[in-house]
C-alpha positions in Angstrom: -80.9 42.0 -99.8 -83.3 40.3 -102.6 -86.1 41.7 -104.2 -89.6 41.1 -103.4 -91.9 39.1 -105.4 -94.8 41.2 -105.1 -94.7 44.5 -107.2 -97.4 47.5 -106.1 -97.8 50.3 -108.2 -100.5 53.2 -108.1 -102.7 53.3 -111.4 -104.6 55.8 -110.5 -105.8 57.9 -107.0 -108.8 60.1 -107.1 -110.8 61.8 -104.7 -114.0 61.6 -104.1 -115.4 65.4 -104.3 -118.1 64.2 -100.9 -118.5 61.1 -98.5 -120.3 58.6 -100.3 -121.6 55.8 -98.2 -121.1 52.5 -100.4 -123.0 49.8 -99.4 -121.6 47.6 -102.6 -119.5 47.6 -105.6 -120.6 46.1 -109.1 -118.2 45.2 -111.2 -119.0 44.8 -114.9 -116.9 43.7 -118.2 -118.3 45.7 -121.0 -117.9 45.7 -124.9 -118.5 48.1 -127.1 -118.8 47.7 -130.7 -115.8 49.1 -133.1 -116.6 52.5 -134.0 -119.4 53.2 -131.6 -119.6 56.8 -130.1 -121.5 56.1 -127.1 -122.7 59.6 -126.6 -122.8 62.0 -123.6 -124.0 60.5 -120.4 -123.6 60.4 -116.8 -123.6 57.7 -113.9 -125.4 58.2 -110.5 -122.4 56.9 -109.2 -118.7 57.2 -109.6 -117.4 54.6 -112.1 -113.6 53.1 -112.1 -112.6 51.3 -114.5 -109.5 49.7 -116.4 -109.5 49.1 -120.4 -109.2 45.4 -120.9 -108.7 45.3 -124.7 -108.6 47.7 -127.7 -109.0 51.6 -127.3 -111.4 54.8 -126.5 -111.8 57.9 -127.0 -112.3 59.2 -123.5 -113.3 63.0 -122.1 -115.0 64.5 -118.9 -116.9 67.5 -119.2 -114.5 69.9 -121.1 -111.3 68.1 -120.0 -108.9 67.5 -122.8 -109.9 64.3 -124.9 -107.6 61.5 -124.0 -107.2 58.0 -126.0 -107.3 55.2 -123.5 -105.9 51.5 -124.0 -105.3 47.7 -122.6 -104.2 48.6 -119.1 -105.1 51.9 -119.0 -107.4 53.1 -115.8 -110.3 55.6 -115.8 -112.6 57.3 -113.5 -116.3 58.6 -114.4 -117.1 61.3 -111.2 -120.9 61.2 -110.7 -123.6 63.2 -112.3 -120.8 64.5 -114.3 -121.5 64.7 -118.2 -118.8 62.1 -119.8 -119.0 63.8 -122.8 -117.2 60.7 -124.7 -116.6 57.4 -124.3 -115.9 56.6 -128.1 -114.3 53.4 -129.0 -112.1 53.4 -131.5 -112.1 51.3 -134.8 -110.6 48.4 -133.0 -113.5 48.8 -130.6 -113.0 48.4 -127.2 -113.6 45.9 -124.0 -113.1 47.4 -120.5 -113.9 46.6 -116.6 -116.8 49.3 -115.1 -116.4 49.5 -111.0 -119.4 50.9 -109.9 -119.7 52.3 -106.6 -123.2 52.7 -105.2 -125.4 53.6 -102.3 -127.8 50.8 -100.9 -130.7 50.3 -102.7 -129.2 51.3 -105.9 -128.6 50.0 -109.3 -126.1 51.2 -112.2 -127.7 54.1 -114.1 -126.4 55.7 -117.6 -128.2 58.5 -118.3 -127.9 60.0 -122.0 -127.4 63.9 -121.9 -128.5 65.7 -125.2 
């Protein structure tokens, strides 16, 4: 028997917590500056995304703060606070996969 050349493995599997009728995907690369605390915000969409290069400080709602790096995958639920997405003093470049409705763009909204 030989081995295959193709290798799968599961990064990450999240529910969706309703039926979300997506009419496209946008997918973004994004760089944020060392040190930057982006501050709380939410999306008006879910967001996936994998860290590219360097690191963040990453936490949803009052879920335990986790530190985030090159090949790690995350997922923003929407119109949930994101409390931080802080990069780290190597700052950080990542892939956003926004899922969204027809008729819709990307929206970060800054909760105070």
């Amino acid at each position: 028997m030989t081995e295959s050349p193709v290798s799968r493995v599961i990064l990450s599997d999240h529910s969706l917590p309703a039926a979300l009728a997506v009419s496209h995907v946008e997918v973004r690369r994004i760089t944020i500056a060392p040190s930057t605390a982006l501050g709380a915000h939410t999306h008006n969409g879910p967001v996936f995304g994998t860290i590219e290069q360097g690191s963040v400080v990453f936490q949803v709602a009052d879920d335990p703060e986790v530190t985030l790096h090159a090949g790690d995958t995350f997922y923003e639920p929407s119109a949930t606070t994101i409390t931080k997405f802080d990069a780290t003093d190597e700052g950080v470049t990542f892939l956003g996969y926004f899922l969204l409705e027809a008729d819709t763009q990307p929206e970060l909204v800054f909760v105070s």
